[in-house]
LOGUKOL-496470 format. One line per field, with one value per residue (C-alpha): residue number from 0; residue in one letter; x, y, z. Coordinates in steps of 0.1 Angstrom, whole numbers. Each point is the difference from the previous one (the first is absolute). Layout:
N
num <- c(NUM  ...);
residu <- c(A  ...);
east <- c(X  ...);
north <- c(Y  ...);
up <- c(Z  ...);
***
This chain:
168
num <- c(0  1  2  3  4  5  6  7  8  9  10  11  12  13  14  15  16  17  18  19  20  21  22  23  24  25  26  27  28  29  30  31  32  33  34  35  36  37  38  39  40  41  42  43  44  45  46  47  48  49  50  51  52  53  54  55  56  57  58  59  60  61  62  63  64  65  66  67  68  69  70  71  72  73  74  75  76  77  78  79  80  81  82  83  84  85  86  87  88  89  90  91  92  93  94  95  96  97  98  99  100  101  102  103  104  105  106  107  108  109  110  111  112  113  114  115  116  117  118  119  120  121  122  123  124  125  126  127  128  129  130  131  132  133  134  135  136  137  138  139  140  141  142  143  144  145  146  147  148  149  150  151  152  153  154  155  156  157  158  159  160  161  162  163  164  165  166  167);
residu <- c(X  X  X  X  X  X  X  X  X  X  X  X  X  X  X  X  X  X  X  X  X  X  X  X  X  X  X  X  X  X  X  X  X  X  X  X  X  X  X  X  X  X  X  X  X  X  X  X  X  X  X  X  X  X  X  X  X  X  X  X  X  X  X  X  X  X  X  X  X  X  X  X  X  X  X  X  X  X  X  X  X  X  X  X  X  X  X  X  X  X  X  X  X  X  X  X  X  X  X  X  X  X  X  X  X  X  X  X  X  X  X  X  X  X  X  X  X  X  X  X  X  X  X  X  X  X  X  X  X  X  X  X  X  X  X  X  X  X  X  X  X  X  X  X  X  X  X  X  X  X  X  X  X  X  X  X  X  X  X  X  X  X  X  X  X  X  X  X);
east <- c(-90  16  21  30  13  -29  -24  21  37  10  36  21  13  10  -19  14  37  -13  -14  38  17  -20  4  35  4  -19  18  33  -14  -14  -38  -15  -20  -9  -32  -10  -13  17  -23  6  31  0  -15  24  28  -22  3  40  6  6  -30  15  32  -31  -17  26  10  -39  4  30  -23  -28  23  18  -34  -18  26  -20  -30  -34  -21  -36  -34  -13  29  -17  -27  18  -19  13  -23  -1  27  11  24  17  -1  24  15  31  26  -8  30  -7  -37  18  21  -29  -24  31  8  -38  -2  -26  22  -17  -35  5  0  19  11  -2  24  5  31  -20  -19  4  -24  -6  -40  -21  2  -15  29  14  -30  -10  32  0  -40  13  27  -16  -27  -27  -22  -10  -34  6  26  2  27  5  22  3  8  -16  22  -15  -35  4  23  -31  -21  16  12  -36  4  -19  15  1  17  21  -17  -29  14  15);
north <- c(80  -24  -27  2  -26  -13  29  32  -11  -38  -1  -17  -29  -36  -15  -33  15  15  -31  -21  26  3  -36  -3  24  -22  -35  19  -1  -38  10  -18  19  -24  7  28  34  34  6  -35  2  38  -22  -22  26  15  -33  1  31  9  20  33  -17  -19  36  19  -28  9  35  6  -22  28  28  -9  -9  31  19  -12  -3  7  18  -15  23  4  15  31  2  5  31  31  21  -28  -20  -31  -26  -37  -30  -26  -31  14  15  41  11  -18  10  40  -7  -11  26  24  -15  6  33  -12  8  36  -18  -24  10  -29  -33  -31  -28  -38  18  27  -19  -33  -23  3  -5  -15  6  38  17  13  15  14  15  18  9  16  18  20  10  -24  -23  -36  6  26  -14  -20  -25  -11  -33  -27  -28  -22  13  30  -5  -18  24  29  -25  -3  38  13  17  -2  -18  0  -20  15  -17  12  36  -1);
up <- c(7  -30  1  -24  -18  -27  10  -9  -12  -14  19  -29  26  -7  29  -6  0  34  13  -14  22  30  0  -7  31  26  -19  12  33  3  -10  -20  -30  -23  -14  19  -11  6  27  16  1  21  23  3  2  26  21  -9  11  -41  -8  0  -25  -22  1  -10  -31  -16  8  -21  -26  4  -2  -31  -11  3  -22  -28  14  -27  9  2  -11  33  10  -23  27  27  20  -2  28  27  24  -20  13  -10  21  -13  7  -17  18  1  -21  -26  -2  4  -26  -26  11  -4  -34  -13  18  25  26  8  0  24  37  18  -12  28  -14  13  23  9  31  21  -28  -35  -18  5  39  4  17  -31  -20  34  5  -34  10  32  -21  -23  29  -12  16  -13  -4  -24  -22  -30  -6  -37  -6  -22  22  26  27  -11  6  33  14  -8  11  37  0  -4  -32  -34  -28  -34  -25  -29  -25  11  -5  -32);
***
């Protein structure tokens, strides 16, 4: 299992034009965002009733993003002969259209987004989901990821983990 953004693509995305709009959208509705991070604010849209608006404001971000996405070397490794799948806190058409761009589409088995379940990493429920997916268990599945998020949601899902850098 891999996470996508920083482990096999770079998504070419302007997180601070991201993080301008997103705010921008919950100023419009008398939120404040000052200061906060992308992720932050989702939370506050959540509590607004704005999360799926705030959501769909960094997807288009990711989607536009992953048009030019660069490929990074592990991305080279993916396995050919065994069930492979990405976990990501970006939204899962962006993550096809990058694994579609580098033609990693047809090596990956399912792709679990942040709008593919209920929560986003590092709670469990989506790297579990994408376990359950492909017809895995935790036990027997590796999760590689450069991020925090990464590691805990591994961590909490039961599941080995391995960092990128480790791997390249």
């Amino acid at each position: 299992m891999y996470d996508l953004d920083g482990t096999l693509v770079r998504l070419d995305v302007d997180w601070d034009a991201v993080a301008a709009r997103c705010g921008a959208v919950l100023r419009a509705r008398d939120v404040e965002a000052a200061g906060a991070s992308i992720w932050e604010m989702r939370e506050r849209a959540a509590e607004n009733d704005l999360l799926e608006r705030v959501d769909e404001t960094i997807a288009e971000f990711e989607r536009e993003g992953a048009r030019s996405a660069s490929r990074l070397p592990l991305a080279d490794e993916l396995p050919r002969d065994e069930a492979v799948g990405v976990c990501s806190l970006n939204a899962s058409a962006a993550c096809r259209i990058a694994l579609e761009l580098h033609g990693l589409d047809g090596h990956v088995g399912t792709v679990v987004g942040r709008d593919s379940v209920e929560t986003v990493k590092p709670d469990p429920e989506p790297l579990l989901a994408a376990v359950e997916a492909l017809g895995a268990t935790p036990e027997r599945t590796l999760f590689i990821g450069d991020s925090d998020t990464d590691e805990i949601a591994a961590q909490r899902a039961g599941t080995e983990f391995e960092w990128v850098a480790d791997r390249v």
